[in-house]
N, C-alpha and C positions, 0 to 999 in steps of 0.2 A: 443573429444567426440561430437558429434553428438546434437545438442539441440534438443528435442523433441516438439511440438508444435500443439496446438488443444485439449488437454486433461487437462491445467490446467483453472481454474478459480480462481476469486480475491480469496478465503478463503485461496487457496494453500501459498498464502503471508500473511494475517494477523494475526501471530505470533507477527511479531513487526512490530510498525509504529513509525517512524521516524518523530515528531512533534515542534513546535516551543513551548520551554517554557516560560508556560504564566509569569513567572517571569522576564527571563532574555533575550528571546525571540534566545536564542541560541539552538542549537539541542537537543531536549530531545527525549526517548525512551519513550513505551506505549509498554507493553510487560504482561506475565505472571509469576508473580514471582516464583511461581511451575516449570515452564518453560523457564526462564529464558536463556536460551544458546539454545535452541529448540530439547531438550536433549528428547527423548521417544514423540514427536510430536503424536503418534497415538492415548495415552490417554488423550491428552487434546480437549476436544470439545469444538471448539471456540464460546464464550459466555456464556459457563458455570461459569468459574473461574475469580476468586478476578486477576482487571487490575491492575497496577501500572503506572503512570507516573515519568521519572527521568530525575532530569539533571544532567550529571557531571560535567557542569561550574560550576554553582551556587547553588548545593547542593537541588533545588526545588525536594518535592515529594510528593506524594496523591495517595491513591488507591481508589478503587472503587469495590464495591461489588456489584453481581447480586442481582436481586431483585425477590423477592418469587412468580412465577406464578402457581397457583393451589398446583403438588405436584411435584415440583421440579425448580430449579432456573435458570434466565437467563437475557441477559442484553436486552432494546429496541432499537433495530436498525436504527432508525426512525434517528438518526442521519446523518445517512449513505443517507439515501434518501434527507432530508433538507441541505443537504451540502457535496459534495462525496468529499470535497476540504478538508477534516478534519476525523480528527480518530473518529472511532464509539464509542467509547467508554465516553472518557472526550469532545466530542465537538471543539481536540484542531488543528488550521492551520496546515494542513501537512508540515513537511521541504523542501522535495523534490517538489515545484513547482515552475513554470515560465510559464509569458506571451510569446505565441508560435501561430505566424500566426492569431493572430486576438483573440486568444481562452487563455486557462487556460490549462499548461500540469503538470499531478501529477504523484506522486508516493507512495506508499505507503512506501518503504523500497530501499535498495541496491539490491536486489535480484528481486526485479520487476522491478525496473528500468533496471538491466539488461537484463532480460526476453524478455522485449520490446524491447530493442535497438537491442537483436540481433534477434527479428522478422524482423523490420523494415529494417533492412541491408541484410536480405536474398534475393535472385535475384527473385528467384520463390518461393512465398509461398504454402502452403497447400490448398486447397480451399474447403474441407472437414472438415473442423472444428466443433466440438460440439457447437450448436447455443447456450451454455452456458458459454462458454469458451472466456478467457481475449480475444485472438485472433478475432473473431467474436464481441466483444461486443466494441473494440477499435471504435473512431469516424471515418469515412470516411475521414475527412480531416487530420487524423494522416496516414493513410494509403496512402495517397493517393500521387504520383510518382512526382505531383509539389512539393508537401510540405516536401520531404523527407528529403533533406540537414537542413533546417530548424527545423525542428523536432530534427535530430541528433545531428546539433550543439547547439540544445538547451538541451540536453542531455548529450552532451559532459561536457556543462557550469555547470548545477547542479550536475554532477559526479566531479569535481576540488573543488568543496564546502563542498562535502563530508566530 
């Protein structure tokens, strides 16, 4: 099948984020535990619902409830701006990243890191993309036809770590 590309943006991935737990500093989830499996995706509106952080090495867990703005609930995203290297949620170091070309390369999950990789590997890309969209918002120097191999085999390395 065909990847589609230009139409999705980061929210499309954060269901779950893939984090280093602060405990044991092995891979923990940041997820919704309503949603857990990303089972009925359509009713959960991201930042509404109680997060959860997990790890299954070392048993670490903590939730997190939104917090009451006016007449209805929601989390402050301000994380996301002060550090896009870490979940919006608990503040915590994404798992998925690596030093790449000079820079800092992240991911949020399995599914975005794939996303990307098989943008990056396409001959011809789309150059029509939603000016909101992953695609479009990627840095110049991830795109860019010196930095390709680099990039991928930096991709490749955090996909074995998985």
């Amino acid at each position: 099948m065909e990847e589609e590309f230009g139409c999705q943006d980061l929210l499309a991935f954060a269901d779950l984020f893939l984090v280093q737990c602060p405990k044991c500093k092995n891979c923990a989830r940041v997820f919704t535990p309503q949603n857990a499996l990303g089972v009925n995706e359509s009713i959960i509106v991201p930042g509404h619902e109680t997060k959860r952080v997990s790890c299954n090495q070392c048993g670490f867990s903590k939730d997190k409830h939104p917090s009451k703005k006016s007449n209805h609930y929601e989390f402050d995203f301000n994380l996301f701006e002060q550090n896009p290297e870490a979940d919006w949620y608990f503040g915590l170091p994404l798992y998925l990243q690596i030093p790449c070309c000079g820079r800092q390369l992240w991911f949020l999950n399995e599914r975005h890191l794939d996303y990307i990789e098989a943008y990056l590997k396409k001959g011809v890309r789309p150059s029509n993309t939603y000016y909101m969209s992953i695609e479009s918002r990627l840095p110049k120097w991830m795109k860019s036809s010196k930095n390709r191999v680099q990039v991928l085999r930096a991709i490749q390395k955090l996909k074995e770590n998985i």
